[in-house]
C-alpha positions in Angstrom: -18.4 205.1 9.9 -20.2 201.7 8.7 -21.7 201.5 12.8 -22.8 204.9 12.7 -24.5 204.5 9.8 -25.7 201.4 9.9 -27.2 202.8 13.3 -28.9 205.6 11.4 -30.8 203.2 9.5 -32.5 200.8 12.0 -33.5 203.7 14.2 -34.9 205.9 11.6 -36.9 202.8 10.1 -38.2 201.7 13.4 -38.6 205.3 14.7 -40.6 206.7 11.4 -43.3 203.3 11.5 -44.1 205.1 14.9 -46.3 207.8 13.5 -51.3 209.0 13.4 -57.9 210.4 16.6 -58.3 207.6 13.8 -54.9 207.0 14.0 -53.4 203.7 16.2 -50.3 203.8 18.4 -51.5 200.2 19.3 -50.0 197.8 16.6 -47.9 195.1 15.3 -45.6 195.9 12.5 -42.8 193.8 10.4 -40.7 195.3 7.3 -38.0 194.8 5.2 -35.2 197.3 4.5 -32.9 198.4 2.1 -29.8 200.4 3.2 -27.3 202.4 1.1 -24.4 203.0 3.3 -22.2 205.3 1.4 -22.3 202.5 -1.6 -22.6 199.9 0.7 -25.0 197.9 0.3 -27.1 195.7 3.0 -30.7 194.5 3.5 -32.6 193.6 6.3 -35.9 193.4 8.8 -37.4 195.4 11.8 -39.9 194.3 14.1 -42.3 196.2 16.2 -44.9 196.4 18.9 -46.2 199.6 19.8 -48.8 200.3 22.6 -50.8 203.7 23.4 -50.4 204.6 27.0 -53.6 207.1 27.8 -54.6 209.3 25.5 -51.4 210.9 24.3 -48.6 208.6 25.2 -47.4 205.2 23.9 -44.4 202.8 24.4 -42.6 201.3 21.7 -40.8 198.0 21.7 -38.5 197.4 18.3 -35.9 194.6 17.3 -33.9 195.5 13.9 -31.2 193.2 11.9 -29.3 194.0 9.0 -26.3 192.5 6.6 -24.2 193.7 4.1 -24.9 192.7 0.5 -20.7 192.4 -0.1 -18.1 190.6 1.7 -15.2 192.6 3.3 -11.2 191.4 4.1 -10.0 192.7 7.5 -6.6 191.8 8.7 -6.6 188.5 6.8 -10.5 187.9 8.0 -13.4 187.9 5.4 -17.3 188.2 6.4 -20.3 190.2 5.8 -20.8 192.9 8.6 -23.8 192.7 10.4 -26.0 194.8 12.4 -28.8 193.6 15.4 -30.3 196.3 17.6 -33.0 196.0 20.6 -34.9 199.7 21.6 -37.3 200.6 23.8 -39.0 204.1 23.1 -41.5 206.0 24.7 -43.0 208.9 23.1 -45.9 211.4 22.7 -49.0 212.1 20.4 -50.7 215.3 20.0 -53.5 216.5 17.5 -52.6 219.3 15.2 -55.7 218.9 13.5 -58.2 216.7 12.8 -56.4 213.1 12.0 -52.6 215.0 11.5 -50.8 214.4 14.5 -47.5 215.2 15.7 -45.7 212.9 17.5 -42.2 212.5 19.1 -40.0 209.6 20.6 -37.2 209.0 22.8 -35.6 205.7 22.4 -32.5 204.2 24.0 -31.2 200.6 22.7 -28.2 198.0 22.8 -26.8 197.7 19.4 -24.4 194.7 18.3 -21.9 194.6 15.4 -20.4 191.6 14.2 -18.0 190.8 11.5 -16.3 187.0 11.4 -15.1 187.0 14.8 -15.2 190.0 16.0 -18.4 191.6 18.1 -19.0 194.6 19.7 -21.6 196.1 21.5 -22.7 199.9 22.4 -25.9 201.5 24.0 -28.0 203.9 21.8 -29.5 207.2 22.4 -32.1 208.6 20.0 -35.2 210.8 19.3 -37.8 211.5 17.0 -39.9 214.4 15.8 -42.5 214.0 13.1 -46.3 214.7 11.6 -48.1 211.8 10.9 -51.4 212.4 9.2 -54.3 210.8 7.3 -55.6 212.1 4.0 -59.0 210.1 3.2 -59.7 206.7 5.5 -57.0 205.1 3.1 -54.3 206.4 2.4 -51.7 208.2 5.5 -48.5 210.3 5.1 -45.4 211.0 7.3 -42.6 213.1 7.6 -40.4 213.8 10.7 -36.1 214.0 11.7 -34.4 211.4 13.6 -30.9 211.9 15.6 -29.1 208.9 17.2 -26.2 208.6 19.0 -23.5 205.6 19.8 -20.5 206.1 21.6 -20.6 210.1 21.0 -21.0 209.6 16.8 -24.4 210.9 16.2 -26.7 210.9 13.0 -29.4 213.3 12.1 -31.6 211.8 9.3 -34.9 213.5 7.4 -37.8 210.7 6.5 -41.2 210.0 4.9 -43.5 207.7 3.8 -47.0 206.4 2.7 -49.4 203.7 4.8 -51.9 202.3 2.7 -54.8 200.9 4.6 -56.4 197.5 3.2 -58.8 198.0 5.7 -59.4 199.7 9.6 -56.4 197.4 10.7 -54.6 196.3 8.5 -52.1 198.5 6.1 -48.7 198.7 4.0 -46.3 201.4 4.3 -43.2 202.5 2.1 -41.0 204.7 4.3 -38.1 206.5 2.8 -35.4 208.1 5.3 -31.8 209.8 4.8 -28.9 210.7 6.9 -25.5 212.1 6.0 -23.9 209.1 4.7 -27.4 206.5 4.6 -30.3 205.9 2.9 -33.2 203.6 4.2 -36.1 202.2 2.1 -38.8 200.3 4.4 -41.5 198.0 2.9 -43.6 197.3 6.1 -47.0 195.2 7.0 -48.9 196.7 10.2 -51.7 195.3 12.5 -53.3 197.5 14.7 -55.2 196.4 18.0 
């Protein structure tokens, strides 16, 4: 339950930062997050590099770690749990109208769980739909579903958010995302190229 959740939350963050004819697929992007796992709480970073392919594609490189906030006992062991992942994505951008786009992703990703001394390791499946849109030369929104799987548990998760642009590249975002049993804020820095 912790996995699949935990799961949830770094693809939704990394997937959602994805989304925007004056909007860049081409960027750099780093963020802190904070997770509610069913009352469990854990922080953590994402990393990602994103580069448009053409004129409606783009590939999407991500790295995301998080921790648990609490300590947990297991047969006689105690630790924090902790969560790494590594995804690739590519995905797909189309206008809906002038500067709303709507963009999807399919990722796939090697996910590692470790608590004291135990690890264990599973491959990830996911995909994203969304709208990603800017409202003035400022100020964009978001708003799309995610679904992940790991070792045949799946997620399905609902997210938005707003970037705030400092100046053409150059922006902050605050994403919101939740699944069944997660919720996900994201406090990110972006640089486009």
């Amino acid at each position: 339950m912790i996995r699949k959740t935990m799961l949830a939350s770094l693809l939704v963050a990394s997937s959602f930062g994805a989304y925007a004819n004056d909007l860049s697929y081409s960027y750099i992007e780093a963020g802190v997050l904070d997770v509610d796992l069913d009352g469990i709480d854990a922080d953590g970073f994402g990393l990602n590099l994103s580069a448009e392919l053409g004129d409606i594609a783009f590939v999407r490189i991500g790295y995301g770690d998080i921790e648990t906030d609490d300590r947990f006992s297991v047969f006689g062991f105690t630790d924090e749990i902790s969560l790494s992942e590594v995804s690739l994505g590519i995905g797909f951008h189309t206008p809906l109208a002038n500067n709303v786009d709507l963009v999807g992703e399919l990722s796939i990703g090697r996910q590692e769980v470790e608590f004291s001394v135990f690890e264990d390791e599973e491959t990830v499946k996911g995909a994203s739909l969304g709208v990603r849109g800017k409202v003035n030369r400022f100020v964009e929104l978001n708003a799309g579903v995610g679904y992940s799987d790991v070792d045949d548990d799946s997620e399905t998760s609902l997210g938005a958010g707003i970037r705030a642009y400092l100046n053409r590249d150059i922006s902050l975002a605050l994403n919101y995302a939740t699944g069944d049993d997660v919720d996900v804020t994201t406090l990110s820095a972006r640089f486009n190229f």
